[in-house]
C-alpha positions in Angstrom: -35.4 -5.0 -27.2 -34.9 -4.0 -23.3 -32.2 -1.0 -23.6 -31.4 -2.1 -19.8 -30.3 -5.0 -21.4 -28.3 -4.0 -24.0 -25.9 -1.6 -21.9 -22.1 -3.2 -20.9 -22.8 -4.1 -17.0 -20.5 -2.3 -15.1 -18.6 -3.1 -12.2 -19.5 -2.7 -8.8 -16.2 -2.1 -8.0 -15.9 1.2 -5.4 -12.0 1.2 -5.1 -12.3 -0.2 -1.7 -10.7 -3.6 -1.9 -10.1 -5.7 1.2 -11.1 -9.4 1.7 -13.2 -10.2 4.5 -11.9 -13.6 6.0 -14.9 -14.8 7.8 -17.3 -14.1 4.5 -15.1 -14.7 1.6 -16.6 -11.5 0.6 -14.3 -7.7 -0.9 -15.8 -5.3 2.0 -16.3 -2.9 -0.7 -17.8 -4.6 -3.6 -19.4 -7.4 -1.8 -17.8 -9.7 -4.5 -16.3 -13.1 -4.0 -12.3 -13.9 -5.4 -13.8 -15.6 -7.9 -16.6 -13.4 -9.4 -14.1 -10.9 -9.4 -11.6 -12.6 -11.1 -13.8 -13.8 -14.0 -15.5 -10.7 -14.3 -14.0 -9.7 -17.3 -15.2 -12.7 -18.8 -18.4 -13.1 -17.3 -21.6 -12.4 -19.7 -23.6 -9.8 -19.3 -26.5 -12.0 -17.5 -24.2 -13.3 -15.6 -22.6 -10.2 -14.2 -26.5 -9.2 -13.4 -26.6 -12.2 -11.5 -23.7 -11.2 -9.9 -25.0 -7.9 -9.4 -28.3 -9.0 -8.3 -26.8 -11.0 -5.2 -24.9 -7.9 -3.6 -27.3 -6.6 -2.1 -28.2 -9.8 0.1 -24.5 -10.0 0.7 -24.2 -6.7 3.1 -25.5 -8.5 6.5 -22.8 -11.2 6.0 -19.9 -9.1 6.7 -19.1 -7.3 10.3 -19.9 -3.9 10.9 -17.4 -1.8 9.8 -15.7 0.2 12.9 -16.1 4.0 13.5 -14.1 6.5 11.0 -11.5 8.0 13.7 -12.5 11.2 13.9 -15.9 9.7 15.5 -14.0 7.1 17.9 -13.9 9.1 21.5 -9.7 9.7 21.9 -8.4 9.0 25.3 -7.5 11.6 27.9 
């Protein structure tokens, strides 16, 4: 048996979660409503399906701006 997969999958969850209206997507987990939602319930193959798709996610949302201490401040 794979030990890869026999581990719990965890969540991609970083903490950072804000909806991205044009994609549908969480700009921090790259998850949809609903795969985050049912995630709890989800299998374990179908959390590394989930999983899987994240990474092909990322050019779907919109950059994200500048942290402010790199954003040039007016004088």
């Amino acid at each position: 048996m794979n030990p890869a997969t026999t581990q719990p999958v965890a969540s991609p969850c970083i903490g950072v979660c804000r909806m991205d209206e044009s994609s549908g997507l969480c700009t921090g987990c790259l998850r949809t409503l609903d795969e985050i939602a049912l995630w709890s319930v989800l299998d374990d193959d179908d959390k590394r399906a989930v999983i899987g798709a994240l990474a092909q996610r990322r050019p779907l949302l919109p950059p994200a701006p500048a942290p402010a201490a790199d954003r040039e401040t007016p004088t």
